[in-house]
ZALUMZA-40466 format. One record per residue: x, y negated, z negated of N, C-alpha, C, O in turn. Coordinates in steps of 0.1 Angstrom, whole numbers, plus 5000, padded with zeros to 4 digits. Atoms other than C-alpha are relative to their C-alpha. Example, Ala and Ser with C-alpha at 12.3 -4.5 7.8 and 13.67 -1.06 7.14 Angstrom:
BEGIN
500950125000512350454922500949885000501949884993
499150115000513750114929499249894992499749784991
This chain:
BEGIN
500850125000500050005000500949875000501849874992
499050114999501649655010499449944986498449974980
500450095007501849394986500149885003500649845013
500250115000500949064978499949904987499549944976
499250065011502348744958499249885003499149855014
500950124997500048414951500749904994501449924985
499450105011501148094940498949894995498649825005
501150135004498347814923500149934991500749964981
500450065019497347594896499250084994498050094998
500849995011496347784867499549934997500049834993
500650125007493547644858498350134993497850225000
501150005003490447744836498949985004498549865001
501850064996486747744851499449974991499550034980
500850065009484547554836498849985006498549875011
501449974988481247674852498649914994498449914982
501550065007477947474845498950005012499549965023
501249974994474847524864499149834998498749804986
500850095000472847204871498549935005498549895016
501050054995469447074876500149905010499049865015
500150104994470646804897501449915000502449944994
498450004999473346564907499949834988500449734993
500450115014472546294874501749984999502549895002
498149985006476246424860500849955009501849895005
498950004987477946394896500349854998501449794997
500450144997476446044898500949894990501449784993
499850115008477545914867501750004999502349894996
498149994999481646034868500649995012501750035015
499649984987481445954904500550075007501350005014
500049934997481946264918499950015017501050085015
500849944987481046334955499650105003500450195004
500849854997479146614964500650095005500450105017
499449914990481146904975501650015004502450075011
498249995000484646744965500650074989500150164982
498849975009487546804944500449904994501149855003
499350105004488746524924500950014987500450084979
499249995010491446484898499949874989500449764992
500150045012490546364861501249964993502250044994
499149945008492946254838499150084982497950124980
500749875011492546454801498849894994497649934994
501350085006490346144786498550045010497550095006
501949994990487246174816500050154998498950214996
500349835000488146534815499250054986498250124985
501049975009487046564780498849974999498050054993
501550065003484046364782499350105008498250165006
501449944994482846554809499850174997498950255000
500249855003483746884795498949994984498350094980
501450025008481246774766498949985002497950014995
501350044993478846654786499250145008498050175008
500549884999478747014802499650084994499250194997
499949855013478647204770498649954995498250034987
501049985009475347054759498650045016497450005016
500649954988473947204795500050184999499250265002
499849844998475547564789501250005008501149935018
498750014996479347614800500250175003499450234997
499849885000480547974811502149965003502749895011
498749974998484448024809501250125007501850205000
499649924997486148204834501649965006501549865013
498650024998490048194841500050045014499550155019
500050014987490748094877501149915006502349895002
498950074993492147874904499650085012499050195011
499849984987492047914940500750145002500150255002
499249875001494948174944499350104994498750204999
500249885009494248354912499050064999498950164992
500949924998490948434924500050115010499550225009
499349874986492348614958500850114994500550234997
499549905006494848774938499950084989500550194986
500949865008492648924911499350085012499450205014
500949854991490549074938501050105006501150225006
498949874989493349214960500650104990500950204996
499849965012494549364924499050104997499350184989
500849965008491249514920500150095016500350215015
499149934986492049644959500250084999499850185005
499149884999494149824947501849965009502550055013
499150014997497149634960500849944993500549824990
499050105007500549534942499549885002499249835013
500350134998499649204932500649894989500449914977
499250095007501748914918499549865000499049845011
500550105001500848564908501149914995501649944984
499450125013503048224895499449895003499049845013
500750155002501647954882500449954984500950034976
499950095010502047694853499250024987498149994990
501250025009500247714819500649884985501649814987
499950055014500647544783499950104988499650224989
499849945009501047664749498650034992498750004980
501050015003497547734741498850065002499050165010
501149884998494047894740499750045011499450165013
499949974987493747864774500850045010500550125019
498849914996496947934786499950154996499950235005
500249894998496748234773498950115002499150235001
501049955002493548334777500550015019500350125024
500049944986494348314815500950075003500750125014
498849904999497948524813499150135002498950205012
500449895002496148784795499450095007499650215008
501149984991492948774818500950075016500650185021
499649964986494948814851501050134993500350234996
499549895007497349104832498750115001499050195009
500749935005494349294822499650025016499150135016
500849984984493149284864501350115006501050185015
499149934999496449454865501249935014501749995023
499750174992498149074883501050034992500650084981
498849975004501849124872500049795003499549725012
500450175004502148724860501749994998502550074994
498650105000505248484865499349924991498249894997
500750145009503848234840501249934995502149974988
498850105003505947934838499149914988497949894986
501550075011504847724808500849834999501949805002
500350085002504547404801500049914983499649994974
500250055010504747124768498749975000498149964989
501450044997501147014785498850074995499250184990
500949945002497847124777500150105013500750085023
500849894982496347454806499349885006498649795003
501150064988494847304830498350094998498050204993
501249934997491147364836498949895013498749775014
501150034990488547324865498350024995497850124989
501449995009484847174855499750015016500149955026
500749974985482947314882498449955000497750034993
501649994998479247194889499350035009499550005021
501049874990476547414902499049875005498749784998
501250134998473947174922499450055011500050105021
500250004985471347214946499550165004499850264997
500149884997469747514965500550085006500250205007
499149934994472447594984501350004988502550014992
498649965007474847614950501149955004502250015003
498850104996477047344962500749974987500349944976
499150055014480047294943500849905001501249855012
499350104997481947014932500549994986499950014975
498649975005485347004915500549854990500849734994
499450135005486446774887501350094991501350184983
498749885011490046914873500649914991500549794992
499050075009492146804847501250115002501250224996
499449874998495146984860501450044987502150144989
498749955005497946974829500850005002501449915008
498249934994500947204831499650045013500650035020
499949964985499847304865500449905005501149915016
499350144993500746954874501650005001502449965009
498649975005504047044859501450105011502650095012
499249914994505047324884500649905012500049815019
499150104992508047204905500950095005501350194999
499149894991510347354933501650004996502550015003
498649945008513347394906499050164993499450284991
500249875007510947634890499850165008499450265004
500049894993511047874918501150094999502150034993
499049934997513448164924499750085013498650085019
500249944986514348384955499150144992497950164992
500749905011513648694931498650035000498150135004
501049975001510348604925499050075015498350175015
500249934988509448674964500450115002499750165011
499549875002511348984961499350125001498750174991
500949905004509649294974498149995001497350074998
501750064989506049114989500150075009500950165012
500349934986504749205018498849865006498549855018
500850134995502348845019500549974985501050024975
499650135007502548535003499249915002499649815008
501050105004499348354994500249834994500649794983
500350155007499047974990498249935000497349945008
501550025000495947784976500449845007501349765005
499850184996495647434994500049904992500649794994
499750125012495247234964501249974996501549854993
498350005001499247294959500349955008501249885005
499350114988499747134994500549824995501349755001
499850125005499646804972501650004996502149894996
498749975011503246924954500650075014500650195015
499549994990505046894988501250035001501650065013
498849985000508246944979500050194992500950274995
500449885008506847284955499750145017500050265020
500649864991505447464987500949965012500550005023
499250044988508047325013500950164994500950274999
498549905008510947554989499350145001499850245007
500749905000507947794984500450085012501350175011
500449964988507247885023501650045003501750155008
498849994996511247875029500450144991501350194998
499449925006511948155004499450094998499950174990
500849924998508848355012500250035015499750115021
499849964980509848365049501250054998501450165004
498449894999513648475039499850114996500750195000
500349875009511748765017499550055011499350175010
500849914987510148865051498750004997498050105000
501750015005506748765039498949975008499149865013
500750094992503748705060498949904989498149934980
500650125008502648365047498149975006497649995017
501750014999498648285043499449854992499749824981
500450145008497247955033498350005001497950035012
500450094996493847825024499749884997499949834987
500150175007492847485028499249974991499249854990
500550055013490847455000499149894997498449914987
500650115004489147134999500249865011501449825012
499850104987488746845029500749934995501849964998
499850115005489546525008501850095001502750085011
498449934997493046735002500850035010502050025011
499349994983493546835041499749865001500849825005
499850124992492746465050501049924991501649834998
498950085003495346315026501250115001502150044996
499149954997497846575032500250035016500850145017
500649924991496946635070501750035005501950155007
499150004992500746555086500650134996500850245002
499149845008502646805061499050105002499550195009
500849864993499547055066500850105011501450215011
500149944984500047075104501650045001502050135008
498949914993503547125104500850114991501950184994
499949875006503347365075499650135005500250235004
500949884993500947575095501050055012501450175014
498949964991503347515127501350104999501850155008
498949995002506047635110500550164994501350244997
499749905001505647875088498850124993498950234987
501249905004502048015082499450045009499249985020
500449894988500548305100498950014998498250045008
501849995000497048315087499049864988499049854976
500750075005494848015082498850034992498250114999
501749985005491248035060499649835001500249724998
500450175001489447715064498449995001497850065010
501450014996485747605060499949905008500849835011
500650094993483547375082500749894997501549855005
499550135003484647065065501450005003502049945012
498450024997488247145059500350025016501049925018
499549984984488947245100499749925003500549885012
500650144992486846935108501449914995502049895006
500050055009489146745082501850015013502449935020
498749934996492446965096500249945017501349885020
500150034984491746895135499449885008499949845018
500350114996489646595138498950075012498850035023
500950014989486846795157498650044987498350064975
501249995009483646825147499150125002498150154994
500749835000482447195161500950124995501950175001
498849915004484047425140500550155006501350225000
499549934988484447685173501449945005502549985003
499250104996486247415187501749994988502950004991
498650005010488547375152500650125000501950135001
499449835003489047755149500949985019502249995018
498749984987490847735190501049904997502149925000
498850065002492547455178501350064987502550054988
499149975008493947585147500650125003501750144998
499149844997494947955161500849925013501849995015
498950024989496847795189501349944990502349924997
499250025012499147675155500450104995501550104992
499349895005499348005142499150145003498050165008
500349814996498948405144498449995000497849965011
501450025004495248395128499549894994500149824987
500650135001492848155126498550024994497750075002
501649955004489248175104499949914994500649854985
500750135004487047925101498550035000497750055008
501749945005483748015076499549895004499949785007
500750154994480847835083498650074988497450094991
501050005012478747915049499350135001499850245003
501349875000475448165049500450055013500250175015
500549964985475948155086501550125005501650185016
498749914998479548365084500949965004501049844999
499150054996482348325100500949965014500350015024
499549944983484748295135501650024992502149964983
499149965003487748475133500450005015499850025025
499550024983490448405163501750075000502150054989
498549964999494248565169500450005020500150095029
499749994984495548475206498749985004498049904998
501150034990492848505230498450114995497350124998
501549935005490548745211499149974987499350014975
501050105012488148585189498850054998498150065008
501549995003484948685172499249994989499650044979
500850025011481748575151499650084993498850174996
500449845014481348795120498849934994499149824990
500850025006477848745106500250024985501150104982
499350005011478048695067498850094999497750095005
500949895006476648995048498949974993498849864989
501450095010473248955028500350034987500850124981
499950015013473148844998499249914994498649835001
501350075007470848684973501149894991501649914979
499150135006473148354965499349944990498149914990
500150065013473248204930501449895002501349785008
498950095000476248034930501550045007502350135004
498849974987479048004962501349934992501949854999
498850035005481947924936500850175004500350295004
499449894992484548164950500050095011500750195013
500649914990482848294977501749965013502150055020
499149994987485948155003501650074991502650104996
498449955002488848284977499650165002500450245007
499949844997487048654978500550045012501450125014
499949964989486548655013501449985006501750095010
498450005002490448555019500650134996501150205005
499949905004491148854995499850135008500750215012
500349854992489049125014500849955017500950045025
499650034987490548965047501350055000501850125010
498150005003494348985035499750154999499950225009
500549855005493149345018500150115013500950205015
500149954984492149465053500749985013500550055023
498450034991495349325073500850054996501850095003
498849895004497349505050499750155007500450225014
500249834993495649835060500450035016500950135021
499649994982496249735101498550055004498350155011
501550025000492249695101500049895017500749785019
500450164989491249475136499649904991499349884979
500450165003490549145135498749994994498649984982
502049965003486149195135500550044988500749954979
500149955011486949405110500749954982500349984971
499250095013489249215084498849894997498349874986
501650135002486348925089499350064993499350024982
501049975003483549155082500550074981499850084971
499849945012485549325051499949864989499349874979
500550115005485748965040498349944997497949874989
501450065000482348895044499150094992497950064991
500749905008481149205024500549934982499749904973
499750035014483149104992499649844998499149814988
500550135008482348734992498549984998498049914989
501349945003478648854997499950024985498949984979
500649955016478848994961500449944989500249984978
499550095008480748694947498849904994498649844983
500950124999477848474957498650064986498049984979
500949985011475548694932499950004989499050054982
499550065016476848584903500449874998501049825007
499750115002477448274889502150024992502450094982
499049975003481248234885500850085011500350135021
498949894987484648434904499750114998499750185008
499849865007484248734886498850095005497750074999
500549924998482448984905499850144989500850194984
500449905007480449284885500450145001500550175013
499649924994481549604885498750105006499150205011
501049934992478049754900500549945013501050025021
499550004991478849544927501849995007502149975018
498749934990482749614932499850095004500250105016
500049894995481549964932499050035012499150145018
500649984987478849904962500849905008500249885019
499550094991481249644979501450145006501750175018
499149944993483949924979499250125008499850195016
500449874993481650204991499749895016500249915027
499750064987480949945018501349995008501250015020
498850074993484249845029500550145000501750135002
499649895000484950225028499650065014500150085025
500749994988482450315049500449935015500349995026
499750114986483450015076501150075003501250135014
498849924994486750175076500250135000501350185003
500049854995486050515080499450005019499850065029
500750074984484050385113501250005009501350065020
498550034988487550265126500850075001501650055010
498949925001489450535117499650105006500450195010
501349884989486550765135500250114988499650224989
């Protein structure tokens, strides 16, 4: 079984479910961004969610791809930053226990944590962080070592901010013989980082993930068909979700729309780090293209039925008889 090595901000979920966008409104938020807190707004608004109902699950972009690929069943490695503290360790432990072999670099800072708010009938989310020691991590704290023995090399795009962290990163994951994987994570983040993106992607990443916004965000087009041919003529693979409606997945000249699996949506927090997961999961095996999309599109299906990353284990165990089944199909 190949393996695979993530790098992100540790950061704590801080899940809340909302009637409405009152909260969004009043800490100016935007609907469907990401924005960065310092710890003063971050507390207020992490009290302001606690008299709503809070759920706490240990996450991050990455660390949600590389728990699932972990739960895969594939060597899986993680570094990221934390603090000396409840949360810090509550997310070591958590990713350890998924059976995530952890670099944890630490920090004098508080953990970081992400207040996530639920809104809306389509479960739109929107991102207020207070990032900490994840802010902390810096491209002295890398080694060659830690790439050592990958087989991929996951980045979450929120890291693309720490330009000099994922420049060193990508350079010492390509000498390890790594195939590198990015995704973009969040528009507001591709439109202020776009230049460094494009010639990250050019240079040294082989498989893009990107949603509607972000590809718009990434390419400057506005049909995300259109984004997906622009971004695969940049690199090996190219997939660009497009929400309920699934996804297009492109490599060279052969390209195709994977319908997203059914599912009875509660909340689409993590739904683009699973599907990443089962995508990478299913390129390791030497799965087609269709089929890496659709294995993706079966596990972020059972992310969406739960509120939170953390898929159930009723549905890991019908997500894997699925994705079993798909690949018995291919293997005849």
């Amino acid at each position: 079984m190949k393996s695979i090595l993530g790098i992100g901000n540790a950061l704590t979920d801080i899940l809340a479910v909302l009637p409405d966008d009152t909260l969004l409104k009043e800490y100016h938020l935007p609907l469907g961004s990401m924005q960065h807190v310092d710890m003063e707004t971050g507390d207020q608004i992490w009290s302001a969610l606690k008299q709503v109902g809070v759920k706490y699950v240990p996450g991050g972009s990455a660390a949600n791809t590389i728990t699932c690929t972990s739960i895969f069943g594939m060597p899986s490695g993680y570094i990221g930053k934390i603090g000396d503290d409840e949360l810090g360790h509550l997310f070591k432990s958590t990713m350890e226990q998924f059976g995530v072999k952890t670099t944890m670099l630490h920090s004098d800072k508080s953990s970081g944590r992400c207040m996530v708010f639920i809104t809306g009938a389509n479960a739109e989310r929107t991102f207020a962080d207070y990032m900490g020691a994840a802010l902390e991590m810096g491209p002295e704290d890398l080694r060659p070592e830690y790439f050592e023995g990958y087989d991929y090399f996951h980045i979450e795009g929120y890291l693309v901010q720490n330009q000099e962290l994922i420049a060193k990163a990508v350079q010492m994951a390509k000498e390890a013989g790594c195939i590198i994987s990015i995704d973009m994570a969040s528009y507001n983040v591709v439109e202020s980082n776009n230049a460094f993106l494009h010639n990250l992607v050019e240079k040294y990443v082989d498989i893009v993930f990107a949603n509607e916004s972000e590809s718009r965000a990434f390419t400057k087009l506005g049909d995300p068909h259109d984004a997906l041919s622009e971004i695969s003529g940049l690199c090996k693979i190219a997939v660009v979700k497009v929400g309920k409606d699934g996804s297009w997945v492109r490599s060279g000249d052969e390209e195709y729309f994977v319908n997203a699996w059914p599912a009875v949506s509660i909340d689409a927090t993590g739904a683009g780090d699973t599907y990443a997961a089962g995508f990478l999961y299913a390129h390791s095996l030497g799965m087609p293209l269709k089929e890496c999309g659709e294995i993706g599109s079966i596990i972020a299906a059972k992310v969406v039925e739960v509120v939170g990353t953390k898929i159930d284990v009723p549905r890991w165990r019908e997500a894997k008889l699925e994705i079993n089944e798909l690949i018995s199909k291919v293997n005849g």
